[in-house]
MARKETOR-894297 format. One record per residue (C-alpha): x, z, y. Coordinates in steps of 0.2 Angstrom, whole numbers, plus 5000, padded with zeros to 4 digits. Layout:
! residues N
XZY;...
//
This chain:
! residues 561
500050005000;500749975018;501150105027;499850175038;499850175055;499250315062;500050335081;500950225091;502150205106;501450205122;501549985125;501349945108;499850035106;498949955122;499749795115;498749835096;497249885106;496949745118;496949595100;495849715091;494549735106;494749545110;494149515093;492449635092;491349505099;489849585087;490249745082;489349875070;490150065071;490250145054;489850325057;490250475046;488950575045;489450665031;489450875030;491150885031;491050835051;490451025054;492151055051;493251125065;494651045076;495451175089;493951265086;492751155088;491651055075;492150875072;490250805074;490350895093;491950805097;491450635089;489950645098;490550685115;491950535112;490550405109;489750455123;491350465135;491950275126;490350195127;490150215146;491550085147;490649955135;490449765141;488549725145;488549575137;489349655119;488349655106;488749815096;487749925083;487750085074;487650105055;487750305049;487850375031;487550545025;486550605037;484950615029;485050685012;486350795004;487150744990;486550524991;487750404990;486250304998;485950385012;486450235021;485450165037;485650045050;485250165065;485450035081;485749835076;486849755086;486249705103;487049705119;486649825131;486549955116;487850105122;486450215127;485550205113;487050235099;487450365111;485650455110;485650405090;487250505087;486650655098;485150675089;485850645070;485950785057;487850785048;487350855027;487750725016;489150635007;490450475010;489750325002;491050225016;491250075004;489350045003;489150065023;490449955028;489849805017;488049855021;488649835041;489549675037;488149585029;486949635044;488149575055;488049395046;489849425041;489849245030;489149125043;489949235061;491249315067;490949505065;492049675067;491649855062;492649995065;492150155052;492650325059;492550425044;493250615044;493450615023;493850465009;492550385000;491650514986;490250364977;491450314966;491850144975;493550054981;493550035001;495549924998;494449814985;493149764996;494249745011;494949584999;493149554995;492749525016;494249455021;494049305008;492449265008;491849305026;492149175041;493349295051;492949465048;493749615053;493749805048;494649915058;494550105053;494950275062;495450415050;494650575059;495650725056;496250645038;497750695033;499050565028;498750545010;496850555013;497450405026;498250305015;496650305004;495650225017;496850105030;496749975014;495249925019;495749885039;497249835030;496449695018;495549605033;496849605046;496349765055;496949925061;497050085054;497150215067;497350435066;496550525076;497050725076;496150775089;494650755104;496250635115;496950545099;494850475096;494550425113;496450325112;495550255094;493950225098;494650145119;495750035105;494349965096;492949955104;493249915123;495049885129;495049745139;495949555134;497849555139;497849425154;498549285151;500449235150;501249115162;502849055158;504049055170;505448905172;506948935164;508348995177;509848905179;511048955166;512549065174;514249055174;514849145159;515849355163;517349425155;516649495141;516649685140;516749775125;515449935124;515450085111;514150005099;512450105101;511650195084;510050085080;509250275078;509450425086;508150515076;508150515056;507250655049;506950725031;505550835023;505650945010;504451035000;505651184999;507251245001;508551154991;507451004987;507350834986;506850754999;505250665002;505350485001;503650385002;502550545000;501150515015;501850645023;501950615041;502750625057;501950685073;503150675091;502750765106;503550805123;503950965125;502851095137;504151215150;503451365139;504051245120;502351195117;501651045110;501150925127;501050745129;500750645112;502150525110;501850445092;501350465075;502050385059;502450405042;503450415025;505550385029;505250355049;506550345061;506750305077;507550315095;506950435108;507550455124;508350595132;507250745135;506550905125;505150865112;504250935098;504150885082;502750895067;503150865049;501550855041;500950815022;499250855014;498751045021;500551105025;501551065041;503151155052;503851105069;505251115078;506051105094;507150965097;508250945114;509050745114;510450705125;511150515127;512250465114;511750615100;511050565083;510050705075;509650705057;508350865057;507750945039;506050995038;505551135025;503851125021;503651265011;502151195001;501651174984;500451054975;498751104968;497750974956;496051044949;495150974937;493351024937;492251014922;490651054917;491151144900;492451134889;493050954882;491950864894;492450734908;492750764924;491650814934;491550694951;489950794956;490950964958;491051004973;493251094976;493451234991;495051294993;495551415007;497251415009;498751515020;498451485040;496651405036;495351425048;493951355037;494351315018;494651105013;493051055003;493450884990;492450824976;492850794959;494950794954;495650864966;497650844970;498150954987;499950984995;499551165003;500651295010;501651394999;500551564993;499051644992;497551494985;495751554986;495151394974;493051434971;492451264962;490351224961;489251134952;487351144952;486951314953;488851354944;490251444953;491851484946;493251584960;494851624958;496651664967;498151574964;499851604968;500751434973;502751444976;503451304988;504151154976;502851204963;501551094953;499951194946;498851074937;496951184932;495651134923;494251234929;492851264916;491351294926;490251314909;488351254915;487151164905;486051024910;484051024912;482950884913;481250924918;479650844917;477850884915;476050814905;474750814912;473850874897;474450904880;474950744873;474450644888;475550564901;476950584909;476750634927;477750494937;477350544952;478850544968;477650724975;478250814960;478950954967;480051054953;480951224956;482051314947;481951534947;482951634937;481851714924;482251904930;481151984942;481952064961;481352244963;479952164974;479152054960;480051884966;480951764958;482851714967;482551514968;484151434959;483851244963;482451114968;481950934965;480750784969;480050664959;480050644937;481550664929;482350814938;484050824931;484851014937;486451084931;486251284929;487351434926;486951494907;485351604904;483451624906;482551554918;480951454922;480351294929;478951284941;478251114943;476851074960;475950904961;474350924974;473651074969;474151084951;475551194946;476151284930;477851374924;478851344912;480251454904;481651404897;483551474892;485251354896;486851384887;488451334892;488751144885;487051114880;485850974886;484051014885;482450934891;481151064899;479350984898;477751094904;475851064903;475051044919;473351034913;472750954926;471850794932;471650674945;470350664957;469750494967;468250504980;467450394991;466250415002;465950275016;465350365031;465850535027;467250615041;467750755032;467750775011;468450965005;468651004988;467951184980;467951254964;466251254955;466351474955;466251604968;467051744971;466351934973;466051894991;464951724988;466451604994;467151474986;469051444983;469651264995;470851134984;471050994999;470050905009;470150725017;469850625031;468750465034;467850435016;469550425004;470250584997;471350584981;472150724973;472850814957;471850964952;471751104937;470351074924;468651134928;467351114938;467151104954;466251054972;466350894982;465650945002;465350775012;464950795030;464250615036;464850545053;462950515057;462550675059;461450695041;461650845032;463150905021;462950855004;463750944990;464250824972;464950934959;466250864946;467350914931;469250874929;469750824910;471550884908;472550714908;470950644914;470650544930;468950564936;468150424950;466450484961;465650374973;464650474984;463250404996;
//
């Protein structure tokens, strides 16, 4: 893979952002959405600085350009379809993508691969010219390949371009995703913090074309000088090396990267200078500057004062170790890529949450390493040297449900998307509730559970019923309860209002309500037995009352004058 581009020097970068802009002619944004954005950079979530950036960027976009929003992840937890084209492209669209982003929830996962064709094909990526630019805070988790699909786009569409800015990724996350800029002839570009995005997004989206150059006649040639022999000038001044730990050996090709910044009076970090990666070296000029060596979770700085003439060859200790966690649902099965990895770390303000395997470089330490899945939880604390490799396979031991429900014994299968099932566990609180472990919609509801008793209660209209059941570690189980219900279909031209009762009254006379409806349809599944229909005419006649009885499995129809 080529090696990422994640900062660069003051001209080149302006140079790099004036071609891409002059190429975004109709442009979709590919926004991450995903959970992870409620992360924190500087103490401030990731979604509240992306947002803010959009809104500061988009100010400056062209009227004529005609740009769109695509977003993922930011409907539904856990989809790798959660995937919508929030704003097509239009000119005169910044205001709007700004009020869409503003208003947008951030809960689901990364299905990047899937946004960014689904944003080419709207853009008519084929038959047009077309660029979108992802900004995505995590790599893909839908078990896709973003560098494949970059081929895909670039040799099949008529000059398509991807461009993608790594939010807050760190290098080896980086590499996983500048392929797919990469592939089509675009940019990959890493942005660190709230200044670093702006840079990005000013680079993509809206930096002006470079005027035009105008060639200027060629002097006459002068008469040739006595030659004077200078010292010869180091092609570098600056050639760093990184270790993991002391006495090691030194990274070479790793991801890690390498973050340059003038130096504050008071030693801090100031002025952004560049970024880049792997075995970088370069030639600064005189001053005092602080540097970062970064790679995966771990990073250490140092000061740096460069005179004229000096070359400086620093060494960077790490002082990191390398954690790979392999998540299963019981012993001897595959990996889990639905697991969800949370490791809090030395120096971590909020623990890293992956998916699936999970290989982290993390200071040297202390590893809090809590790995989920379904209503499974399994925490432990590891103690990781600098230089060390701990490979884990982490047992979360659930079993899996499938539940579904009858209607009646032996009857069909309730296939409707209003199922509502829930799952308890089986023993009581002290106040005679259940603690809810998980929930679902629709047939078919597939839940992973920690071992032990519990039960299943299933909702469709006004039916419901509860189902116990015991999970044990490993084991695969279909759960099916008896609603004993049926369905209920009424019309009733001229009614305004229809309300369901049961056919019985209580001590007090009254009648328990099962639903009503609204301008001469209602429809609804109920509990056998018998009950009352109340019409109320819209001429003014009086209520009538129809009585009917629902067969379990049954569907009874009633067409009331």
């Amino acid at each position: 893979m080529a090696v990422l581009l994640r900062g660069l020097a003051a001209g080149a970068f302006l140079l790099a952002a004036n071609a891409i802009a002059a190429a975004a002619d109709r442009t979709i944004i590919v926004l991450d959405a995903s959970g992870s954005m409620w992360g924190q950079i500087d103490g401030k979530p990731k979604v509240e600085i992306a947002r803010e950036t959009l809104r500061t960027v988009l100010a400056s976009v062209p009227a004529d350009m005609e740009l769109g929003l695509m977003a993922y992840g930011h409907r539904e937890k856990g989809s790798c379809s959660d995937i919508e084209l929030v704003v097509p492209p239009a000119a005169g669209s910044a205001a709007t993508i700004t009020q869409a982003a503003d208003g947008m929830k951030f809960l689901g996962k990364t299905p990047l691969t899937a946004a960014v064709r689904q944003a080419a094909e709207a853009l008519r990526y084929t038959e047009e010219k077309s660029t979108v630019i992802l900004i995505t805070d995590g790599i893909e988790t839908c078990d896709a390949d973003p560098c494949a699909l970059g081929k895909e786009l670039e040799q099949s569409g008529v000059d398509f371009t991807a461009h993608v800015v790594g939010f807050g990724l760190t290098a080896e996350e980086g590499r996983e995703v500048a392929c797919l800029a990469e592939n089509t002839g675009g940019k990959y570009l890493q942005a660190s913090d709230a200044a670093a995005l702006k840079d990005a997004l000013t680079a993509t989206v809206v930096a002006p074309a470079p005027p035009a150059v105008v060639a200027e006649p060629a002097p006459e040639p002068a008469a040739p000088e006595p030659a004077v022999q200078e010292p010869a000038k180091p092609e570098f001044n600056f050639i760093p090396e990184a270790v993991m730990a002391a006495g090691g050996e030194p990274l070479v090709d790793a991801g890690n990267a390498w973050e340059i910044y003038k130096a504050n009076p008071d030693g801090t970090r100031g002025e952004h200078v560049t970024t880049d990666y792997n075995n970088f070296k370069t030639s600064l000029e005189a001053g005092d500057f602080v540097v970062v060596a970064r790679l995966g979770e771990a990073e250490v700085e140092q000061k740096l004062m460069v005179e004229a003439g000096q070359v400086y060859t620093p060494l960077f200790v790490l002082n990191a170790g390398t954690l790979v966690v392999r998540p299963r649902a019981s012993a001897g099965e595959d990996i889990s890529s639905a697991a969800t990895v949370v490791v809090g770390y030395p120096g971590a303000g909020i623990p890293s949450t992956t998916y699936g395997e999970t290989k982290m470089v993390l200071p040297a330490g202390e590893q809090k390493l809590t790995v989920k899945l379904g209503s499974g939880e399994v925490a432990e604390t590891i103690q990781l040297a600098a230089g060390q490799t701990i490979e884990k396979d982490v047992v979360v031991g659930v079993g899996r449900v499938t539940v579904n429900a009858l209607y009646g014994q032996g009857g069909d299968k309730v296939d409707s998307s209003q199922m509502f099932t829930e799952i308890l566990k089986a023993k009581l609180k002290p106040d005679g509730t259940r603690e809810q472990v998980s929930y679902s919609y629709g047939p078919d509801a597939k839940f992973e559970l920690s071992p032990g008793d519990h039960v299943a209660v299933l909702r469709l209209d006004k039916a419901t019923v509860e189902q116990p059941f015991n999970i044990r570690a490993g084991e695969t189980k279909d759960v099916t309860a008896i609603l004993d219900a049926g369905v209920l279909v009424i019309a009733a031209p001229g009614a305004k209002n229809i309300n369901v009762f049961s056919a019985a009254k209580d001590i007090q006379g009254a009648r328990k309500e099962f639903g009503y409806g609204f301008d001469g349809e209602h429809q609804t599944t109920l509990p056998a037995g018998d009950y009352v229909i109340v019409t109320d005419r819209q001429d003014g006649s009086p209520k009538k009352e129809t009585p009917a009885t629902i067969k379990a499995g049954g569907r009874t129809e009633l067409t009331i004058d």
